[in-house]
N, C-alpha and C positions, 0 to 999 in steps of 0.2 A: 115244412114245419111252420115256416111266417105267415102260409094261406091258414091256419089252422086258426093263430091271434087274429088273422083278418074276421075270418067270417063268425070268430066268437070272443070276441073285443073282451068280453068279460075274462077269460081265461090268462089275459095278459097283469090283472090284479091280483091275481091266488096270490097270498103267502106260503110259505115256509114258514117251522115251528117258529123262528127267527127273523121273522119276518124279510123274508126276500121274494122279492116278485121273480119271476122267468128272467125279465130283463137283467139283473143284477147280478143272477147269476150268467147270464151270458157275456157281461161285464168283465167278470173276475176270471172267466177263462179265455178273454181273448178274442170272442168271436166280434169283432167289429162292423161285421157285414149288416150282421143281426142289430147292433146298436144304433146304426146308421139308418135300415128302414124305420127302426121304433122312433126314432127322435125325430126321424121324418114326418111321423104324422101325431107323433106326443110327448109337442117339446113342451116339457112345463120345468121350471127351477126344483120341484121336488125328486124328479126325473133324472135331473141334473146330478144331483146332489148327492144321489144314492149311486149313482154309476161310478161318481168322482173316487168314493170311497170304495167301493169294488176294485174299480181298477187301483187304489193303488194299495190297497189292503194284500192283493194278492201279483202285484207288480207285473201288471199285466200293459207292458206299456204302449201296445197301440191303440188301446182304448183312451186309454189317454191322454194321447197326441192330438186323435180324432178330436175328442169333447175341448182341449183346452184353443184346438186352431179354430174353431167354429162355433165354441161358448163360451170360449175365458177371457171375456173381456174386465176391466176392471169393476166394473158396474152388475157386474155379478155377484151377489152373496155370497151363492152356492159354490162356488167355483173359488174366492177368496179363501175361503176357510180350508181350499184343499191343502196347502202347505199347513197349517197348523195339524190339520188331521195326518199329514204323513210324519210330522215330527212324531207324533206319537207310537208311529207303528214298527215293529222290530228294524224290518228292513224297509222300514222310510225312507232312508237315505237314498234307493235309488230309485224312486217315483222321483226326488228333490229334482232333478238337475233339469228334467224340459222343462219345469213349472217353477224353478224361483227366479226372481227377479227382484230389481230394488222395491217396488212400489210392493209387492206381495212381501219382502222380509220386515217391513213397516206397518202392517196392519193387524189389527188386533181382535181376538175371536170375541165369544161374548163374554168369558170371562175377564176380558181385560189383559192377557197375553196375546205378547209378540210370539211367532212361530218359534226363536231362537228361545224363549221362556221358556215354550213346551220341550223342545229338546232335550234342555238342561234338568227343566224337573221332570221327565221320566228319562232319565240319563241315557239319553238316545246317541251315544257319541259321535258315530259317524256323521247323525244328522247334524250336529251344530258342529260338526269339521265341513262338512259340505259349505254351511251358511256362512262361518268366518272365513273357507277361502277367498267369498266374496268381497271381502274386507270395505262393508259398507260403514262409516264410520255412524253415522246415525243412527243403526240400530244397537248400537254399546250404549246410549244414552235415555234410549226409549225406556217408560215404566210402565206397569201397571196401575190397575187398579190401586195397592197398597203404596205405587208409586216406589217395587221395587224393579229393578235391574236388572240385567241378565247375571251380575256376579253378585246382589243380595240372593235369586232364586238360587242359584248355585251354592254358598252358604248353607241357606236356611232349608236348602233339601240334604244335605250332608252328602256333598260330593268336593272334596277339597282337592280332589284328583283333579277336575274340571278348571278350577278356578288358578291351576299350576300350570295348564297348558294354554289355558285362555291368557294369563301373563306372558307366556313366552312366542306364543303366535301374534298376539297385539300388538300395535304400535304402540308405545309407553306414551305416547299423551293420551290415547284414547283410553288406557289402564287405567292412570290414574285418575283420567277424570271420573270413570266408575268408581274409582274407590274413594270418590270425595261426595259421592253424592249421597242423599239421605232421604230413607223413605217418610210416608206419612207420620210417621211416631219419632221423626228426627235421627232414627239409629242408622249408620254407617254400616257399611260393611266389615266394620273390624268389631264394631259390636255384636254380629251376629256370627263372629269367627270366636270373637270371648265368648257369650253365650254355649256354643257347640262344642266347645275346648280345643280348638286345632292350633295349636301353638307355632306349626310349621308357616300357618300364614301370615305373622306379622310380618314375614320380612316382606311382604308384597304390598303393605299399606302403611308403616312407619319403618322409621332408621332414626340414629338419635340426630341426626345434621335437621333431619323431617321427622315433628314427631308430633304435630298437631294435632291429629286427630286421637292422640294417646289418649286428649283432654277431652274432647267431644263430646257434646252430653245431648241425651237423646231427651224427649218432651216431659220427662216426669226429672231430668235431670241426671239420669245416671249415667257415668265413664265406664270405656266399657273394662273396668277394672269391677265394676259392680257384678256386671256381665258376668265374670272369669268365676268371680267367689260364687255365684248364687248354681249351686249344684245339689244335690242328693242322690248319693249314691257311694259304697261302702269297698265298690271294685279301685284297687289297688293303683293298677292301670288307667283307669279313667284321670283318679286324683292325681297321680304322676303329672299326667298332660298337661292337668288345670295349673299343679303345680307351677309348669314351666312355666304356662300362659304369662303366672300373675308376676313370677319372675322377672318376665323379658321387660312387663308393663313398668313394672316397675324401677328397672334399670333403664328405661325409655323416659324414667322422672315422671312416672304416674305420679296423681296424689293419693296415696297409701287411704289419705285421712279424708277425701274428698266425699262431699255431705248431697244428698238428691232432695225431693221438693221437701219430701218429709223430714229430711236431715239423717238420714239413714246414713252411715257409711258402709266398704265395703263387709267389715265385720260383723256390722247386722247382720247384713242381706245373707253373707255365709253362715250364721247362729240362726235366720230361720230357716235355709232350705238348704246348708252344705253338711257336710261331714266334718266330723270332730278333727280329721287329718287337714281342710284347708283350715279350719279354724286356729290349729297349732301353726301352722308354717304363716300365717299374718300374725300372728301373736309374735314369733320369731323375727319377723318385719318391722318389730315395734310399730305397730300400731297402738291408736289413743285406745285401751283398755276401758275407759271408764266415761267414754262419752256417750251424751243420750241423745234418743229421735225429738220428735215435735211430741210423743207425748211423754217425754220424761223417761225413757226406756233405755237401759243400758241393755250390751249389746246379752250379759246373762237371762235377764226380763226378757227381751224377744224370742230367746229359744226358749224357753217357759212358756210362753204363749202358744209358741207355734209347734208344742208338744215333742221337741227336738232333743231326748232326753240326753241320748249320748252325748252330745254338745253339751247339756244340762253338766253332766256329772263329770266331763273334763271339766267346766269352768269351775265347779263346786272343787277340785282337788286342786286347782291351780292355784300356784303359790300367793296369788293375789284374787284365791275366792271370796274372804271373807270382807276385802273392800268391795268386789260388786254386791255382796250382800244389804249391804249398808246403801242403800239406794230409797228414795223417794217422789212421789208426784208432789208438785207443787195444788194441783187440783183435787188428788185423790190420794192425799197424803196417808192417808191408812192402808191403800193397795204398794205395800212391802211386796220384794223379792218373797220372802219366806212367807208369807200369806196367800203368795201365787203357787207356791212351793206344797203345800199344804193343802190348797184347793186342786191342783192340777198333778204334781207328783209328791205324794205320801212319803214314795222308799227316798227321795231324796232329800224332802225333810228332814229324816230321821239321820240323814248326811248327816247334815250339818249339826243336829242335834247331839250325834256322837261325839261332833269335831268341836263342839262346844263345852264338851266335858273331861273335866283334868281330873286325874284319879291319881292320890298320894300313898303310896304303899299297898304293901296285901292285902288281900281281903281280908284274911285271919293274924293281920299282924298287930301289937302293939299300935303301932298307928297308922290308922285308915282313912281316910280323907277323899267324899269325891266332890269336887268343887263344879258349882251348873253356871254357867254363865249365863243369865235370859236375857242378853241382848236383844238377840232375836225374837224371842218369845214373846218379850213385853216390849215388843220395838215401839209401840205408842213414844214411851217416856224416849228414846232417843234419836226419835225422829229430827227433833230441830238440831239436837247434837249433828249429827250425818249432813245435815246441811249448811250448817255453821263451822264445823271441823268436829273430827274424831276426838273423843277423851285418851288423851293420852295412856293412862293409866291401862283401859280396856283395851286399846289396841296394842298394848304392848303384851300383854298376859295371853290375846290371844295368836299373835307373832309368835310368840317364843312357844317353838318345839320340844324345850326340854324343862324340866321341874326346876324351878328360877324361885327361891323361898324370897327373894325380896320383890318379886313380881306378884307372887301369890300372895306376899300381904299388902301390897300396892291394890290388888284387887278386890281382899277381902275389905279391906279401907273406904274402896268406891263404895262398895254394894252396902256399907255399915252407915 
């Protein structure tokens, strides 16, 4: 068969629909003999390269032996990137063991992953059990490109499995020094645990004796209590998690009220992208209700913005809707709540529009009375009122739930 590539050299190039030359495929089943005259007379690094992955693609491991004792040296490309290419493959794990070493668990493919990276983001387990028994302590500290870590990639791929056995197999100084460290955009690894909602993992990155990194604030400023509220999504289950999340944070002495570059707090960030269910359990945290961003935005105004209706029409019923109403910019003093209200949700205008009308008796009775309040309506005129203080009077008529005759002439009073 080998006089056959001799005397027609060209036939040693054919591909496959898949591109595989003859040799590749002789690779992945083992024949060594065959590898051994081809490399004899056509060593090139691309040659290399394609064999490496044969062999361990189909765990053919005396191909592999052969190419690594007689072409793996470190100054090989082709031959480096083999332990990255085997973390990715089912049964990588057992190409790993001729071919790892320290100098290969420390080098990085072209995307800017270590081998243990690839492990962990295609949740190759075996392979990164193979690599930690090695218990090199330098590659727990190694980043990427985004300058994360083998327990950010673990995180931010949603394997919290991973990142439970990596704590229990680790030396706890080398744990934690992962878990102090901070990618390019300054977030920790507990902020991309609050991001993802895995509640199970704080106890692997704060305790209250240790709870600094509760604080930590990532490049634009946000704790990852920001992290924990900023969700969307309506499954019951999910909220639960977040729940606890924001829970633990907070019995960790989060700041409930803690503000990012823009002044955001956690209650924005969940009025633009959570669910009306974290929105109530912070509200239940007492949180600051009525504090605004950098552009004058209370936390009702940002989910008006960000078309977040059901948040919209919890905060329009909540017992303290008609103080967020009463909000204004200092630059764009006429862009009212209810103006935004109006432009962007109609049915929830007409909320407020109902909730602003007191109706005194039957319709067919003796006496009929519907009283309109246009606070809202004609907010021009009480603009500076809102930001000076409430009139008493108005806020009182529109407090009181039930027909109050000395309220309602306190109010017909105002409006006369």
């Amino acid at each position: 068969m080998l006089e056959l590539f001799e005397n027609f050299p060209q036939w040693s190039e054919v591909t496959t629909y898949d591109n595989k030359r003859p040799i590749d495929i002789a690779a992945e089943y083992g024949h060594v003999d065959i590898v051994k005259k081809y490399l004899h007379k056509n060593e090139n690094p691309n040659s290399i390269h394609t064999l490496i992955r044969g062999a361990i693609r189909r765990r053919t491991g005396s191909v592999l032996d052969y190419v690594r004792k007689n072409y793996g040296d470190e100054d090989n490309s082709a031959y480096r990137r083999a332990l990255h290419y085997a973390c990715r493959q089912f049964y990588g794990h057992q190409s790993i063991k001729p071919i790892i070493s320290e100098w290969e668990m420390t080098t990085y493919d072209i995307n800017g992953y270590t081998p243990l990276m690839v492990a962990i983001k295609h949740r190759r387990i075996d392979a990164r059990k193979t690599q930690q028994s090695k218990n090199e302590s330098t590659m727990w500290t190694m980043t990427n490109h985004n300058k994360w870590t083998a327990l950010h990639e673990a995180i931010q791929n949603g394997h919290p499995e991973i990142v439970e056995t990596m704590h229990a197999n680790m030396e706890l100084v080398d744990f934690e020094k992962m878990a102090d460290m901070a990618d390019e955009e300054l977030r920790t690894p507990l902020h991309m645990a609050a991001a993802k909602g895995y509640p199970d993992l704080i106890k692997f990155f704060a305790t209250e004796a240790q709870n600094a990194c509760v604080h930590a604030r990532d490049f634009i400023d946000r704790t990852p209590l920001h992290d924990a509220a900023s969700w969307s999504t309506n499954d019951d289950d999910e909220n639960k998690g977040r729940i606890e999340f924001i829970d633990i944070l907070v019995k960790l002495k989060a700041d409930i009220n803690a503000t990012d570059i823009r002044r955001d707090t956690p209650l924005h960030v969940a009025c633009k992208t959570g669910s009306h269910m974290l929105v109530k359990h912070l509200l239940k945290l007492k949180v600051d209700l009525l504090v605004t961003n950098i552009q004058g935005f209370n936390c009702l105004e940002v989910a008006i913005e960000e078309g977040n209706e059901r948040v919209v029409k919890y905060l329009l019923e909540h017992e303290r809707g008609f103080e967020l109403m009463r909000n204004a910019q200092n630059e764009y003093p006429d862009n009212t709540p209810m103006r935004k209200l109006i432009r962007s949700m109609p049915d929830m205008a007409k909320l407020i529009i109902d909730e602003c009308t007191l109706t005194v008796g039957a319709e067919k009775s003796h006496i009929h009375m519907e009283i309109y309040n246009y606070e809202f309506l004609e907010d021009w005129y009480f603009i500076d009122d809102w930001k000076n203080g409430l009139c008493e009077n108005v806020s009182r008529a529109i407090a009181s739930g039930t027909i109050d005759s000395e309220v309602i002439k306190q109010t017909v009073d105002y409006w006369l």
